[in-house]
N, C-alpha and C positions, 0 to 999 in steps of 0.2 A: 660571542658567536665565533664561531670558527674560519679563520680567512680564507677566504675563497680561491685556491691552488688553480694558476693563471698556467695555461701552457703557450709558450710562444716557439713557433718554427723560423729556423735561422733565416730561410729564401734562398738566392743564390749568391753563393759564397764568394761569388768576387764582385758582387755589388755593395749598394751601402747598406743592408738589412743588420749587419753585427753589429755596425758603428752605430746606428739611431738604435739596437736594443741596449747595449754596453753603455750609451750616455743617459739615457733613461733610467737601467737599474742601478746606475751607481750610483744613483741619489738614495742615501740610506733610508728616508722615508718610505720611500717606496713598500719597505718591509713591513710598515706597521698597517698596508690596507692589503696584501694579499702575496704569497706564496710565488715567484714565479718560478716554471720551470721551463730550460731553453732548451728545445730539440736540434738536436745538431750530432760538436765534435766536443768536445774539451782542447783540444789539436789547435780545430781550425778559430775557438773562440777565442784560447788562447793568442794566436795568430794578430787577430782584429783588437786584441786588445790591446796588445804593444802600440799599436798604431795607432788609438784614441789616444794611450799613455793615463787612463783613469786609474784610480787604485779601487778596480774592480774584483772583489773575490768571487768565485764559485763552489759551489762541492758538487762533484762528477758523480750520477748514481746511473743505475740496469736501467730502473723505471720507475715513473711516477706510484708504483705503488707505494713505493717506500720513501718516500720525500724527506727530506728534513728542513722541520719550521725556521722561520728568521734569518734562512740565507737563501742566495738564489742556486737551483737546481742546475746539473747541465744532464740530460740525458743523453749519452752517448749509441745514438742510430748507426753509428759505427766504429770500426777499429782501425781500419787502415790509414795509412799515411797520403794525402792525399795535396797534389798538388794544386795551388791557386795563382789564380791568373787575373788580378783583376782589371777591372774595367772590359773585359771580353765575354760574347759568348761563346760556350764552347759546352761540349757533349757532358765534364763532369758538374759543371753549375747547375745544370737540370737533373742531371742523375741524384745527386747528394739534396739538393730541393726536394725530390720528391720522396725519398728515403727518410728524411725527417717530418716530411709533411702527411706520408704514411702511419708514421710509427706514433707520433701526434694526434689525427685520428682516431687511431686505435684505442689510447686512452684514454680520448673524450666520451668513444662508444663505451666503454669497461669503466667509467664514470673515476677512475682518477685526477684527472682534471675536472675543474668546473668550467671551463671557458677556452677558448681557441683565440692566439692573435698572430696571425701570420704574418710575417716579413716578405716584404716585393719580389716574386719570380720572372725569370726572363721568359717568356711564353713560346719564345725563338728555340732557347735553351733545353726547355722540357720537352719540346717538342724531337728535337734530337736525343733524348732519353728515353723515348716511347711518350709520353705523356699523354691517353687520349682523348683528354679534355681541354677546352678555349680556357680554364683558367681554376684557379681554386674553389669558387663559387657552384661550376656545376659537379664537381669532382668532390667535392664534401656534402653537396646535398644527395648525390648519389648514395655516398659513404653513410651517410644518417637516414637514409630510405627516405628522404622528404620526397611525396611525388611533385610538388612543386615549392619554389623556392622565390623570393625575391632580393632583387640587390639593392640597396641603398645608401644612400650616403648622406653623412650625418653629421652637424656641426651647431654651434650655436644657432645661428640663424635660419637652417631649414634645415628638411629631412626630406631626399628627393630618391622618388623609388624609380625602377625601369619596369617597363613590361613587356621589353627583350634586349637581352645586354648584348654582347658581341659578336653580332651578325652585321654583315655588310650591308650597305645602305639600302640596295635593290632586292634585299631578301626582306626586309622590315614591310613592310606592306602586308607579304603576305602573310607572314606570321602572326599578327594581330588580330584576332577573334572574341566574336563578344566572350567566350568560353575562357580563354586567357586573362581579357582583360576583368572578370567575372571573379577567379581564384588570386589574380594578382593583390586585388582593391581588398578582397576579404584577409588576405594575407596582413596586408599596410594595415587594417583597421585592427588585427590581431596583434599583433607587435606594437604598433603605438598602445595598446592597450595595458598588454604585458610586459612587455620590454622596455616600457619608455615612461608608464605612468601617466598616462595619458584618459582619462576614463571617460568624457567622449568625444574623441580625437576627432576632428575637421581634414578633410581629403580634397585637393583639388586635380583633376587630371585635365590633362594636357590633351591639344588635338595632334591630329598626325600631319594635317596638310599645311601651308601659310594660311594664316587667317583663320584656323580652325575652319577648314576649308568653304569658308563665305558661304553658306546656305546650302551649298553643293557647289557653287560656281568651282572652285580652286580642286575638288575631291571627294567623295562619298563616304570615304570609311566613317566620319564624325557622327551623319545622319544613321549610315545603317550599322554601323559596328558599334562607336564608343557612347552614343549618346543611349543606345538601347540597355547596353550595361551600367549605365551609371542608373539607370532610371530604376533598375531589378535591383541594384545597392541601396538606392534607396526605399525600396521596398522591406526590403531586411534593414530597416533601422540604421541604416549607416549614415552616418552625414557625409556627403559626397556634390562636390559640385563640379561643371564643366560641360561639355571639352573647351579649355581657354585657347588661346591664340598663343603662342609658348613667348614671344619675344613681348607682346603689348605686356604679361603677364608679369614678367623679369622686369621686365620695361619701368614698369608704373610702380613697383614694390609691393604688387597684392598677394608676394608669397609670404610677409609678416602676417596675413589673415589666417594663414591655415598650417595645422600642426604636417599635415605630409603633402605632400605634391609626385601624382603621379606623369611620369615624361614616357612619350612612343617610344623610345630609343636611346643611345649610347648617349651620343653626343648632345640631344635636346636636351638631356639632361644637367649632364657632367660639365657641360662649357658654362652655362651660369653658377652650377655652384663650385667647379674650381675657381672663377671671377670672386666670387664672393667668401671662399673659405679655401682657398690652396696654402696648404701649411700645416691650418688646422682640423681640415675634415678629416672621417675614419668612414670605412668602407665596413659596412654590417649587412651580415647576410640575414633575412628576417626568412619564418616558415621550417627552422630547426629545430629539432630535438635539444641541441648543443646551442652555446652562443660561439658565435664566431665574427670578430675584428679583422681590420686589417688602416693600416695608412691608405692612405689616400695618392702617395705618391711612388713610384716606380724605382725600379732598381737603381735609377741613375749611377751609368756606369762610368759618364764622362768625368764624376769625382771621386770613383770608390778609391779609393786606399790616403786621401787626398787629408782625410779630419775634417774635412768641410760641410757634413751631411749635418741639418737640422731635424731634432730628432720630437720638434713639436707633435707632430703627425701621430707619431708612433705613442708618444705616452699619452696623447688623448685614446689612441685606439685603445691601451690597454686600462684607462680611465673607463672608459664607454663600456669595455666590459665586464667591471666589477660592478658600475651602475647599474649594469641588465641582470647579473647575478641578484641583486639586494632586491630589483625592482618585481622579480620574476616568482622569486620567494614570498615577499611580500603580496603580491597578487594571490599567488595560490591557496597561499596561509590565510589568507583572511577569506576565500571562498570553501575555503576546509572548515571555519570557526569564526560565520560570521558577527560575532561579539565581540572578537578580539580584538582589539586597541592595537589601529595600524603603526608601524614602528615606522617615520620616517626619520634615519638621521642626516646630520645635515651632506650633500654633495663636496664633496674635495675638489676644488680647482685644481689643478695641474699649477696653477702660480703660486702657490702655496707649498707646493713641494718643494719646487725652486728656487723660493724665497728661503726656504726653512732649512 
């Protein structure tokens, strides 16, 4: 079968997004499970690669049309010379972000690439480029006409979805409708499904209030919002349980029971499973046409140009998304020809890369 052509966008250029991709592809294995191509500079990867000091090659092409197999790609999103400043924000780290995270995109939609793994942006940064989206996630599901989208995050130990990412805390209330939480839960059940291999996946959501708002004492949205939704999921055959109390839940370890966990917001979220997977989680956006990655962890600017970025994060993201390519195939193909003899091969750890 043919390896699945990874496209990965650099981020912002004078964070650590070059160093965690440049220490990941220089592992020559890397070559023998998939294609990647880096949206950027040839310039600027150059640049970042002196400063790992890896004996990292690349071949500089237009566009992922024309790839060539068994080395890594750089597609060059531009020509100019262009200065970098790291560990700062400034006006061109967002510009040149978004320029490669465009041009990236583009050949996900024109189906050159199979898979999208984006490298950490400064949201400060793009924001001063124009940028008129909170982050990658609603700015690609745009790009791919998803009319709804979910974010999730993904690591051995759980897979933990939102059902509103990065809204301020006094907006989260009201954004949650059973209608939301309604398209979110069939999203999570669609993606564990296809994306993850999952055939039939266990969901637990989360309350909004402390205590899963104690019968109503502490909050109402639990009786009249989430519990009415989970109950119409469960009507449509979904295994769905809840609203839990989010800290008893983390608390006591009854997220090993269930393959997704859905959280009211950002931080309900994200704070128990950075606790439980910061390093190794990857950020997947489920409800795409395309698959799309990302680490789990931010530009950190306090070490760029330093060699000190571990680039764990980053080669599970771009693991996760050759898993979702094989997993995604495999789903369809076998509802295309249900006699066919399901191909599962075996999973590649990431430590066996490493090792080898």
């Amino acid at each position: 079968m043919e390896l699945p052509k990874i496209g990965i966008t650099v981020g912002d250029i004078n964070g650590i997004g070059l160093e965690v991709i440049i220490k990941t592809l220089s592992e020559k294995k890397i070559l023998d499970y998939c294609v990647p191509v880096i949206y950027g500079s040839s310039k600027v990867v150059s640049y970042h690669k002196n400063i790992v000091g890896d004996d990292f090659q690349f071949v500089p092409i237009r566009s992922a049309e024309r790839i060539t197999p068994e080395r890594v790609n750089v597609v060059n999103c531009w020509n100019e010379v262009v200065n970098i400043s790291l560990g700062k924000v400034v006006l061109e780290g967002g510009q040149y972000a978004f320029k490669a995270l465009e041009m990236a995109v583009g050949e996900l939609k024109a189906g050159f690439i199979d898979a999208l793994v984006t490298a950490p942006i400064s949201k400060e940064a793009m924001q001063m480029a124009g940028f008129p989206f909170p982050g990658h996630t609603e700015y690609i599901a745009k790009e791919l006409s998803a009319p709804e989208s979910l974010m999730l995050m993904v690591s051995d130990a759980l897979r933990v979805g939102l059902a509103t990412n990065h809204l301020p805390i006094r907006e989260v209330a009201g954004a949650i409708t059973k209608e939301v939480l309604l398209k979110k839960i069939q999203i999570f059940h669609e993606t564990l499904q296809i994306d993850f291999d999952k055939d039939r996946p266990t969901i637990a959501v989360m309350g909004l209030n402390p205590h899963a708002g104690e019968n109503g004492m502490l909050g109402e949205e639990e009786e009249k919002i989430i519990r009415p939704a989970i109950v119409e999921c469960k009507k449509k055959g979904i295994v769905v349980n809840g609203p839990f109390s989010a800290d008893g839940f983390f608390g006591s370890g009854q997220y090993h029971k269930y393959d997704g966990i859905l959280a009211m917001y950002h931080d309900q979220g994200l704070i128990p499973f950075k606790a439980l997977s910061f390093g190794t989680g990857v950020n997947f956006t489920a409800g795409l046409a395309g698959i799309r990655t990302s680490p789990d962890h931010g530009t950190a600017f306090d070490i760029a140009g330093k060699n000190e970025a571990d680039p764990s994060s980053f080669r599970q993201a771009l693991f996760t998304a050759i898993d979702a390519i094989r997993n995604r195939r495999n789903y369809f193909e076998m509802r295309a020809n249900p006699l066919r003899k399901r191909e599962k091969p075996a999973e590649v750890e990431e430590s066996q890369i490493v090792q080898e």
